[in-house]
Structure formats: structure tokens, C-alpha cells
N, C-alpha and C positions, 0 to 999 in steps of 0.2 A: 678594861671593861668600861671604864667608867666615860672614855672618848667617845667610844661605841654608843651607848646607851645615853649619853648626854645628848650626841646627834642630831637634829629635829629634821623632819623632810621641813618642805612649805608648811607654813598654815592651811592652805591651800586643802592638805589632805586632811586634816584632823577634823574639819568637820563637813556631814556631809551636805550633798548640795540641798537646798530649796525649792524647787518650782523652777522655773529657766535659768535658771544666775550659774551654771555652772559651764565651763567652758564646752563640752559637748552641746549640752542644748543650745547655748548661744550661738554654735558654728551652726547646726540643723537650721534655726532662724536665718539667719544671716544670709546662708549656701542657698535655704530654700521658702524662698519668700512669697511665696503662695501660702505657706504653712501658715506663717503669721497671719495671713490673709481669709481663714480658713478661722482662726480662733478667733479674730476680731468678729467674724460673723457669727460665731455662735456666739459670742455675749452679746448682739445683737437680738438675736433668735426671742427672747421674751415679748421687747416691745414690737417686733412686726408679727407676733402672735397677737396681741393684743389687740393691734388694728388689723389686722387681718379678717378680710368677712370669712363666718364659718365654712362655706363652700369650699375655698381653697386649705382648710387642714389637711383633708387627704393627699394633694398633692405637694405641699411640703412636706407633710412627714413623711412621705416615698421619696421625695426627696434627700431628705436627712438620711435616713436609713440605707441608700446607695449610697452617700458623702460618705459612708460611717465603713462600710463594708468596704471601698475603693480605699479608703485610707488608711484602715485598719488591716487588709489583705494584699493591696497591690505596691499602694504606697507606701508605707512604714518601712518595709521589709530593705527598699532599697535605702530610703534614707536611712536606716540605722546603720546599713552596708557601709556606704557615703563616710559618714560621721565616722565609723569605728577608726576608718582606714587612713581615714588623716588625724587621730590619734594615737592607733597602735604602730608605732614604731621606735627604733634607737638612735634617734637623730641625735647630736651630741646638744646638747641643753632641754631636751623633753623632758614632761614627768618622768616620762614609763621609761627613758636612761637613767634618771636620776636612783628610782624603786629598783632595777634591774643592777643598778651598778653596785649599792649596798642597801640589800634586801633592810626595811627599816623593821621585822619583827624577826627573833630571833626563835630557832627551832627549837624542837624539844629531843635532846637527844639521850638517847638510853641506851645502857650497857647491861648484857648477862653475862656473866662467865661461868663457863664449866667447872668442876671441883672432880676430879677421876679419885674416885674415895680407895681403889683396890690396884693401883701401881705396879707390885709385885705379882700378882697373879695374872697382868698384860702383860708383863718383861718373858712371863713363863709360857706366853700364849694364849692366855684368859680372856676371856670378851671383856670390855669396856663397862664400868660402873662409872655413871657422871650424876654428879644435883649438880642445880642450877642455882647461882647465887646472884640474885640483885632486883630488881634496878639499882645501879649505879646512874644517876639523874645529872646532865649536862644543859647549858646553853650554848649551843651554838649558832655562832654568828657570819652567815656569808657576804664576802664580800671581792670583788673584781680589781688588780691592782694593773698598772703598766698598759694602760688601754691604747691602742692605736688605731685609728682611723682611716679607712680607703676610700675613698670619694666614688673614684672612677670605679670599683668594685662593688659597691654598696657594703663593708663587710667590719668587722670591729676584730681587732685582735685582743686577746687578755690574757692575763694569769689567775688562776683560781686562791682565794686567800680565805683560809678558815682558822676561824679561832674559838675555842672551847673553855666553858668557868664550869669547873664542878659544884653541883649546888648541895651543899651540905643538908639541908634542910630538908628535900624533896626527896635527899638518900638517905636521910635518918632510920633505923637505923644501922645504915651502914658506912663505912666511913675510907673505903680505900687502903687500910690497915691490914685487911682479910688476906691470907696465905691460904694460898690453893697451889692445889697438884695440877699439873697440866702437861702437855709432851713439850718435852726441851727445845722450843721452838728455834735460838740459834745453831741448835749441832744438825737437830733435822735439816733445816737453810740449807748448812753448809754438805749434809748428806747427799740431798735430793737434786740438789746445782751440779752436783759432780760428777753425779750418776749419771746425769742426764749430758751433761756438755764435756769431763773429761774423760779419759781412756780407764781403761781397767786398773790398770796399775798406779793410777792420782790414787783411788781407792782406796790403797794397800799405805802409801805415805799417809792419807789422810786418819786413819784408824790409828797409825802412833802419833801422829800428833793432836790427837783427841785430848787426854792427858794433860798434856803441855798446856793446851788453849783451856780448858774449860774444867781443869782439874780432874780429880778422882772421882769415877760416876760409878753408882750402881747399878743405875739403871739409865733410858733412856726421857725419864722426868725430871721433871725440875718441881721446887717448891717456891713461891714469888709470890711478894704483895701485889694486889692488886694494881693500885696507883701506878707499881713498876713497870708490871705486863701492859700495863696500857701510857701510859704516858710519861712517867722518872725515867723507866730504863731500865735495863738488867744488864751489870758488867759484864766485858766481855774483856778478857788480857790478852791482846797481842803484842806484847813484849816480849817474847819467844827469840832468843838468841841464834838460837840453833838454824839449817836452812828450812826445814822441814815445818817448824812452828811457823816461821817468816810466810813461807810459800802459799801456807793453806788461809791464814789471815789475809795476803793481798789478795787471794780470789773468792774468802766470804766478803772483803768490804766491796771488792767490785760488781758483785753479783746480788747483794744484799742492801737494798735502798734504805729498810729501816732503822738503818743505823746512826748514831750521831756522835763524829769524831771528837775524841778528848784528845789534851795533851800526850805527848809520847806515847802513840802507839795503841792508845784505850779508845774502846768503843760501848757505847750505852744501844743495847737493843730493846723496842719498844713499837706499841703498833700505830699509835696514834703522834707521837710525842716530835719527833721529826716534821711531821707536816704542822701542828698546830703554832698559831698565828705566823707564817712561813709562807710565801708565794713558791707555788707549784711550779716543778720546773718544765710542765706541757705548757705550750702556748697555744693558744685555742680559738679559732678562729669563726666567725658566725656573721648573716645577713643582718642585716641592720634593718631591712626591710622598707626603708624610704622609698625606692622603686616598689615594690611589690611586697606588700603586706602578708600576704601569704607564706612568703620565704623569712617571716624574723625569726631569730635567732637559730636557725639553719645550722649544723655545724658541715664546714667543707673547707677546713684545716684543720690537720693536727702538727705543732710543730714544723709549721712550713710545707707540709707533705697535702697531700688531696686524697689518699686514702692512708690506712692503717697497714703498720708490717706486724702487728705481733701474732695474729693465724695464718692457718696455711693455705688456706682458697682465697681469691681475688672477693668472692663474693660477699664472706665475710670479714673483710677488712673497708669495705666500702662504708665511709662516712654517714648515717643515713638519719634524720628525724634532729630534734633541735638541741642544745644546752642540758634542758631538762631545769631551767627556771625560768621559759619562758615559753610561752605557745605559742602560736597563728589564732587570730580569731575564728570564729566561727565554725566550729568543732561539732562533728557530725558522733550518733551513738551507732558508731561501728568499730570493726577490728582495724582498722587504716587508718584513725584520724588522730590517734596518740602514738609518736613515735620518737624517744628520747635517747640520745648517746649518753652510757654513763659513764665518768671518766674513771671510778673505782672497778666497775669491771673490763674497761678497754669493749663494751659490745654495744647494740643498739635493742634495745627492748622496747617492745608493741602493748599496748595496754589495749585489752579485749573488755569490749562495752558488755556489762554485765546489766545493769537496770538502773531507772532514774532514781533520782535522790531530795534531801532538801537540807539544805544548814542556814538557818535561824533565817528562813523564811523566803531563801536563794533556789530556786533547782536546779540540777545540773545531773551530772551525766557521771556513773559511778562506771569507773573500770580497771581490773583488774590485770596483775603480770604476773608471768613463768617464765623460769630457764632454761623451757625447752626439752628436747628430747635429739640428741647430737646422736642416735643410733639409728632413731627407727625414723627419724625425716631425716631425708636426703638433703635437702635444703641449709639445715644446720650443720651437717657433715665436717663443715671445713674448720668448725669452733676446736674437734679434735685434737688434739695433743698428739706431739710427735710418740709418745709412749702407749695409745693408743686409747680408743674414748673412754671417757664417762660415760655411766647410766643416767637415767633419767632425772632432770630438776636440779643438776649440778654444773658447775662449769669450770674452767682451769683459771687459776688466779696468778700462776708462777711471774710470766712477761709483764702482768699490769702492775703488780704488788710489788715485785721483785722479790717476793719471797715465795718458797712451795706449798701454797694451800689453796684451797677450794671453796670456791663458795657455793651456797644455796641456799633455802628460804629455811628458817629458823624451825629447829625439831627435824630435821630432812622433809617440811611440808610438801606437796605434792612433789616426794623423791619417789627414790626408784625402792621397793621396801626393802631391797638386801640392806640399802644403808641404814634402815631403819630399824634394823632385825640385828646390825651389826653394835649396836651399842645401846647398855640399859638403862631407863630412868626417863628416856624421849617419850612426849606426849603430844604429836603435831595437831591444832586447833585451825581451824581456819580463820577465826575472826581475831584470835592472836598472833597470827605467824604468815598471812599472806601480806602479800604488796599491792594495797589500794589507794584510790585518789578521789575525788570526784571533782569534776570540774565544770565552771560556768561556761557555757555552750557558747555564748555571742564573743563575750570576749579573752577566752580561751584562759581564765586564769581559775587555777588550781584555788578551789575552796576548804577541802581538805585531804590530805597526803598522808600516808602512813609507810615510807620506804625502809623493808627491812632484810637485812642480808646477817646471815652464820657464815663463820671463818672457819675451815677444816682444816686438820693436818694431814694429810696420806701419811699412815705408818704402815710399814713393811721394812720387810728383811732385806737389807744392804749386801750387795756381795762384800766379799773381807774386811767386815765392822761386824766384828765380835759383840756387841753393843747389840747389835739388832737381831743377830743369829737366830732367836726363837718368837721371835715379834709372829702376828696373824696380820694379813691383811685388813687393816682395819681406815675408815674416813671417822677420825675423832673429832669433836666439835671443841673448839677451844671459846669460841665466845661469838655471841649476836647481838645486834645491835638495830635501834628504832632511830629513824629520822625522822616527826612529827609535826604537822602541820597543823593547827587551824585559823584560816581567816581571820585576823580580828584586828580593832587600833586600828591605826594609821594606813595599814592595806585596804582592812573594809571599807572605812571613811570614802578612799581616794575610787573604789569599786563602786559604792552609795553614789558618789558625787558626778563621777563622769558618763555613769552609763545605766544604773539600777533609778534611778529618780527621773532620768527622761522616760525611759520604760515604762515605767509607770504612768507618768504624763501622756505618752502617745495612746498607754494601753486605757487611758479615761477618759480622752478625747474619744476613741472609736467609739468606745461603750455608751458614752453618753448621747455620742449622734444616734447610734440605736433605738435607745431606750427611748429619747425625747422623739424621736422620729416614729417609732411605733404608737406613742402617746398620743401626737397629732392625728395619725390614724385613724385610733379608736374615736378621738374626739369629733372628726369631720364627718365619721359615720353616726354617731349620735346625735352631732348639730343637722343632718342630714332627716335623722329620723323622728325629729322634733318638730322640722318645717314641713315635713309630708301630713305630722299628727295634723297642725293648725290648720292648714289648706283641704282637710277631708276632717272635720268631727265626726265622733260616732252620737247616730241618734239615738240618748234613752230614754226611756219616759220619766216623767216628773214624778216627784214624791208626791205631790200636791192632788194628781188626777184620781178622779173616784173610781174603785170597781166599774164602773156604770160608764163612764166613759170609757173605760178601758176594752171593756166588752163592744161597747157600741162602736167602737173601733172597729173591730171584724166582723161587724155584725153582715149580713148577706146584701142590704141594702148599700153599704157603701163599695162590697165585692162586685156587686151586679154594674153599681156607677164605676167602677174601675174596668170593668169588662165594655162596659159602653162607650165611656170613654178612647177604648184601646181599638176596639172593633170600627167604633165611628172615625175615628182617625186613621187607620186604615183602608175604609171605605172611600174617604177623601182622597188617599193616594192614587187608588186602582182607577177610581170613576169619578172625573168633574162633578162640581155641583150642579155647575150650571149649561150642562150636556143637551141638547136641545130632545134627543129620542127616548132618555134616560131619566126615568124621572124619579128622586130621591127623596123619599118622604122619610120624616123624622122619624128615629125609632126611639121609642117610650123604654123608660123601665120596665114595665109590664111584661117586657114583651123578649126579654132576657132570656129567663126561663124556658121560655118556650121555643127560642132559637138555639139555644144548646141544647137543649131535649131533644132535638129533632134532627140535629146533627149530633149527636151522640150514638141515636139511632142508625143513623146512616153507614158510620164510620164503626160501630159494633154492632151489627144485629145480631149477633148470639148474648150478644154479654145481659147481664141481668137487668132489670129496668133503672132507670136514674133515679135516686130518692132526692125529696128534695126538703134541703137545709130549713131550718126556723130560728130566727133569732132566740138566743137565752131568755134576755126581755119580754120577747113578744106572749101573748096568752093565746091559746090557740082554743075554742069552744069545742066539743066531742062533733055537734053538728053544723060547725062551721067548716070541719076538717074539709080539706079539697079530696074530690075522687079520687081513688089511684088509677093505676092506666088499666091494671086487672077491669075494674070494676066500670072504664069506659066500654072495653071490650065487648064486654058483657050485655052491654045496653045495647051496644052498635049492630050485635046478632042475634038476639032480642030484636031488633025493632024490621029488620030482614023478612022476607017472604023466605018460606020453606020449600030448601030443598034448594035454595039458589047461593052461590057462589061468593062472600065478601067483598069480591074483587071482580064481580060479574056488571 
């Protein structure tokens, strides 16, 4: 632990980047030197504001506001493309080889195990009683050992190395000391292998040499510490003198991978304890991705081979999606763009885009996984077992694990409900017992992980193993377990540094050309309609003027001089002054009145007579009043011979 955790990546990752100084942005610079080109002139942009005459704001800040849109919509998109793609790869001296080869944060890994409180009542056919006991709280540490390089392939070979510290503290309290019931996980092994690969009659040897190997049983349980069931070991005696003892031991050790041989003949069975800190014996093969970014960590080897033998369809043994600790960048939120081999259950599982997300201030793209349904789609068909399928949310673990169990999502979560109905005390939850992730879209890495798989045993009735005789078909749950992620440390740091700090940088650039660009804008419109105010004052009147001029202002005599003047100067157009047949004599004020009165008439003779206006000012005497036209009329027929005609 202490080699491990002593470790340091670079400095490099521990803190994150600054403003440009970090290797991404300086390659973006560098690659595209217009960019720099582009930020020189906005720190420009203030002092050719300043001299700039008003006039032209409008059109730099339309300006600014296209720069901002074009770079922030057409061009960003591909430079970050650019950029990601000449740093996401596994070239052998890269960061992302170094973090990929031994992950620098260790997982949070957690144990339940089942406790079958009612043993005697399944041996007699009874349904299943389980509590669930734990966390049981782990760090685990992964890490890639024997790595080989193809050049001409683009491809990396490896072996998987994990190593597990139990943390006392975070399992307080419990302490690995706990004895629980569980199904006798080596005799099942050695039941289920025989049934299934030898003849009828291994059966009938193997039932007396029950006994011999595993002593006097009452049942088909066992009672075991914790610590044992998962990582000490549970003895196992193959010392068996006899042929019959001998026979049945060499085909559970050769069928049976979780075993770890002792001196003479003894074997220690255990779930975890044989692989921990122990290189896997698949060798694992993946894109490197230097040619094409797209394809890292790829898997298209297992052990030398290009597809998988342990199902029975072509389909489903084909190699298909990456490692499952490392992505391709730029991860779309659909059902296609997560797609991981796992090497615990030998299959490839699809993570279906459920909804966006956010971790401490990241988004990213949350999606979730199933087991499937190996009855009612056709397509998973071939995951079947030669004994024939599973229901729904389960899978066969025999050929990956080397031992007989089953896996599916913790509580039977989205199982099929007979398993669920088959044993009591299960409470499946979704936000405890599914398999979620969420990941950073651009550059494909997982922000937070929650991988979690239950181990079953199939019990049923053996032919000739008296042992099993009155057993109920049952999928018992022996233990689940959490493999947990969250970003943080030296991951985040190198996440911050490479790729979230330019982001931001390009994403302040756009915004700013915006912002300052719409600013100009408004300003060119307002310096705009400041120089129209000056060049047109409005006219008010003075505080200063008395009623008396204010009035004497519209009084009729200066209407009548306006009218004269307008008429006079139109008479100028029509007709020379100096027209030799035409002769133009001056028209008087006087005589205003009298020519709109008279044209008034002309252009209304119905309408009612013209009154005529009197200044405010003026004093008008009762017998100065002027006639009205009534009262000319009057005169005019009046002063007539009778009986004769007006117009005669």
C-alpha cells in the first residue's frame, strides 16, 4: 500500500492550470495562430474605442458580435476537436498512458454479504431467509502490468493488476470476524461443473466422495468468516488417498479458478483472494489510439484471439466498446456512445443516456446499465447457457468466474420478479442497486461511477447427491458488491488543467466579443442620436417672455403677415414681377381678410359665413364693431329698386 499511495504522477497534475500555461491551450496557440491573433486585438479594442469617432461604434460592434458568434459557434468547436485529439491518446510516454496505466486515485470498493438465517428449512425445501450484512469498506487500486506495444497495429497489450486494503475504520463496526450461513460455495462448484460437463455416473462417484473431501455435512451450508469467504479462504482437503477422493479433487481444481494451492494437496477457496494483488491471467489487448482517436482503448484481443469463446452465438462473443477505464472523446447523450467489455462478466454492456448531470460544477452526461433480457430479445439470445436461459436482469458467470454463479444487479434490481419472489428479506432500490456513471462529454472521462454486480448460486436438486435431494429451485444471493468512483485529487487537477480551464477561456472570449460588441452598438446609436439632437434644436420659449408677447405672437396680425408673406412668394413663382401685360401691385395687409373671405366663399358657398378673429389685446368699441355680411346684405337689398333681381 504504501508504494502505491507514496506514487506521485507529475506535478504537472496536482495543480490545475491558469489562463494559457497549460499544455492544451499552448498547443491551441501555437497550432492556431490566428487565435492569438484574435486576443491581441481584443486587448486592443479599448484604445481604438477611444479614438474611434462615434459614428463608427455601430459598425465595430457588429463587428465584434459576428467575431464572437463565428468563434464561439464555428470555430471553437473544431479547435477543441484539434486539440483534444493530439492529446487523448496512449502513446507510450503521454500523461493519459501514464493516469491509464496506474489509475492515480484509488476506488471505493464495498462488500454485502448475505446471512441465510433459516438453513434447515431450505435443506427441507423452504424458501430462502437472507439479512444483509455490511459495508465491508475496501480500497482498491488498479493498475496495468507487462504492457507491450505494436507500433505497426496501433494496439497495447496488458494484464489487469488489482490490489485491495481493507479499511477498518470506514467498516467500523464491522470487522471481518462475522460468521454467516451461506450455500457451500466449493461443493456447489464442484456439483454444478459435473452436471453440467461430466456423464451421469461422475455424479454417483462424486456423491461418495463428498465425505472424504469436505467431511460430514448436514446440509448443503456452510458457516465461514467473512474475511474467509472473501479473501483468507476456506479449506478445502484434497488429501484423499483413495481413487475416487483423488479424481473428484483434480477436476474441482481444474475447473475451479478460485482456488489457491497449498502444500500437499490443500486448497484455500475464496472469491476475491487469488486475484488480489496477482496479474490476471487474460491478456488484453486495446487501440492506443495515436492513429485515430476515436478507437482508444478499443478492446480487439482477448488472449491473442479477436473474438471471445465462452458463448454460443458468433454475435455474442464479438469483442465490442473499450477496457471500461478509458473512453474516446467526445461522447454523444445517446444509447451507442458508452459501450464497455467487462472482463468480470466476459460480455459488453451499453450504457443508455438517461439525463444531464453536474459534479462540483462539471456536466456531463449520466447513463445508466442492464443485463438484459437473454429470452424475450432475440439479439441477446446467444448469452444462453447450454442448460438453457436465464430470465430477465441476469447472466451466466460459470466460463468467466470459473465457478457456478450468476450474476445481476444487487436485490435482483431490474430482474425478472420470480427471482425476486424466490428469496425473503430483498428490497431492490434504484438509486442503491443500479449501475450509473456520468461522464464528461468532450473528453470522455468518467466523473462519477457507481459499478455494482450480486453473485448468485443456482441451487437445485442434483441427480444422485442425496445432499441436494429436497432442495427448491432457488437463485440465492451470496454477496454484492460497489466499485465507486468520484473525480477528485490528481484526476481532477489533470481534467481542470488540460481541458476545463481552456473552456472556459474560449467560452469568455465568445462572450465577451458579444457583450462588448452589443455595447458598442447601443453606444453608436446613442452617439448617433445626440448629433441629430445638436444639428436640429427644439424651439421653446423663454422663461423671460411676458404673457403679452406670448400672446402677441399669434396674434392675427403676425398670421395675416405669414399668410402674406406665403401668398406673395407664391405669386412670385407663378407670375414675373416684371411681366410686361401683367401688372403686380403690392398687396397690403389690409387686404388679407378680404381675399380669404372671398375665397372661402368660392370654395364653400354652403358653409356658414367666415367669423373674423380679434386679437386678445386688441379693445374692440360696441360702435366700431365692423358689419357682418348678414347686415351688408341687408343694406345691398335695401338700397335695390323693387321687385328687381340682385343679380339683375
Amino acid at each position: 500500500m504504501s508504494d502505491r499511495r507514496g506514487s506521485k504522477v507529475p506535478s504537472r497534475f496536482s495543480h490545475p492550470g491558469t489562463g494559457m500555461t497549460s499544455k492544451m491551450s499552448k498547443k491551441i496557440t501555437d497550432d492556431f495562430p490566428q487565435l492569438a491573433n484574435l486576443m491581441e486585438r481584443v486587448k486592443q479594442v479599448p484604445d481604438q474605442i477611444s479614438e474611434a469617432p462615434p459614428a463608427k461604434f455601430g459598425k465595430f460592434g457588429a463587428g465584434l458580435i459576428l467575431g464572437g458568434i463565428g468563434f464561439g459557434w464555428v470555430a471553437l468547436p473544431y479547435i477543441i476537436s484539434f486539440a483534444v485529439q493530439q492529446i487523448v491518446h496512449l502513446e507510450e510516454g503521454s500523461d493519459i498512458r501514464k493516469i491509464w496505466n496506474n489509475i492515480p486515485q484509488a476506488f471505493d470498493f464495498k462488500i454485502w454479504v448475505f446471512n441465510i438465517t433459516n438453513p434447515d428449512e431450505v435443506q427441507k425445501g423452504g424458501i430462502p431467509v437472507v439479512a444483509e450484512i455490511g459495508p465491508y469498506y475496501y480500497k482498491e487500486w488498479k493498475g496495468k502490468v507487462d504492457l507491450v506495444d505494436d507500433f505497426e497495429e496501433d494496439t497495447i497489450t496488458y494484464s489487469n493488476k488489482n490490489t485491495w486494503y481493507f479499511m477498518e475504520k470506514e467498516s467500523y463496526p464491522l470487522t471481518g470476524e462475522e460468521i454467516v450461513t451461506i450455500p457451500h460455495v466449493p461443493l456447489f462448484s464442484m456439483l454444478l461443473i459435473a452436471e453440467a460437463d461430466f456423464p451421469a455416473p461422475m455424479l454417483t462417484v462424486i456423491n461418495a466422495a463428498i465425505p472424504k473431501i469436505f467431511g460430514k455435512l448436514k446440509n448443503v451450508f456452510m458457516k465461514a468468516k467473512v474475511r474467509e469467504l472473501l479473501f483468507d479462504g476456506i479449506y478445502i482437503d484434497c488429501r484423499a488417498r483413495d481413487v475416487v477422493g483423488r479424481t473428484v479433487c483434480v477436476a474441482l481444481k481444474q475447473n475451479s479458478r478460485p482456488l489457491v494451492k497449498l502444500p500437499n494437496n490443500q486448497y484455500l477457496f475464496s472469491v476475491f483472494g487469488v486475484k488480489n494483488a496477482t496479474p490476471e491471467d487474460v491478456r488484453i489487448t486495446v487501440k492506443r489510439g495515436v492513429k485515430d482517436s476515436k478507437q482508444i482503448g478499443s478492446v480487439v484481443k482477448l488472449n491473442g484471439k479477436s473474438e471471445n469463446s465462452v458463448w454460443l452465438g458468433e454475435e455474442c462473443n464479438k469483442l465490442t466498446g473499450t477496457d471500461s477505464t478509458i473512453f474516446p472523446p467526445f461522447r454523444g447523450p445517446d444509447n451507442m456512445s458508452i459501450i464497455a467489455y467487462s472482463p468480470e462478466i466476459c460480455r459488453s454492456l451499453y450504457g443508455r443516456y438517461e439525463k444531464e448531470g453536474e459534479y462540483k460544477g462539471i456536466k456531463g452526461h449520466i447513463y445508466t446499465v442492464n443485463l438484459g433480457d437473454m429470452i424475450n430479445n432475440p439479439k441477446e439470445s446467444c448469452y444462453c447457457p447450454r442448460t438453457g436461459c436465464l430470465k430477465k436482469g441476469v447472466t451466466d458467470l460459470t466460463k468467466c468466474q470459473g465457478a457456478p454463479l450468476v450474476g445481476s444487479l444487487p436485490h435482483f434490481y431490474l430482474g425478472d420478479e420470480s427471482y425476486q419472489k424466490g428469496v425473503v428479506g430483498l428490497r431492490p432500490e434504484k438509486s442503491e442497486h443500479e449501475i450509473t456513471f456520468m461522464m464528461e462529454p468532450i473528453s470522455g472521462t468518467p466523473l462519477v461511477a457507481k459499478k455494482r454486480l450480486q453473485f448468485n448460486l443456482p441451487v437445485h436438486s442434483v441427480r444422485h447427491v442425496n445432499l441436494t435431494r429436497k432442495l427448491k429451485s432457488t437463485l440465492i444471493p451470496i454477496f454484492w458488491v460497489e466499485e465507486g468512483l468520484e473525480l477528485e485529487g490528481e484526476l481532477m487537477n489533470f481534467l481542470e488543467a488540460n481541458l476545463l480551464t481552456s473552456l472556459r477561456l474560449a467560452d469568455g472570449v465568445k462572450w465577451t466579443l458579444i457583450v462588448v460588441g452589443s455595447g458598442l452598438c447601443i453606444g453608436g446609436i446613442v452617439q448617433r442620436q445626440r448629433k441629430k439632437t445638436k444639428k436640429n434644436p427644439r424651439v421653446s420659449p423663454s422663461p423671460n417672455n411676458s404673457q403679452a408677447e406670448l400672446v402677441r405672437s399669434v396674434s392675427p396680425m403676425s398670421l395675416n403677415a405669414g399668410l402674406l408673406n406665403s401668398l406673395k412668394s407664391s405669386t412670385e413663382m407663378l407670375l414675373p414681377s416684371e411681366h410686361p401685360h401683367i401688372p403686380s401691385p403690392p398687396m397690403q395687409p389690409v387686404d388679407v381678410y378680404t381675399f380669404s373671405e372671398r375665397l372661402y366663399e368660392r370654395l364653400s358657398p354652403n358653409a356658414p359665413p367666415l367669423e373674423k378673429s380679434h386679437s386678445r389685446l386688441s379693445v374692440v368699441k360696441e360702435d366700431e364693431k365692423p358689419p357682418s355680411r348678414t347686415d351688408e346684405k341687408e343694406e345691398s337689398t335695401a338700397n335695390q329698386p323693387h321687385g328687381e333681381s340682385p343679380h339683375m
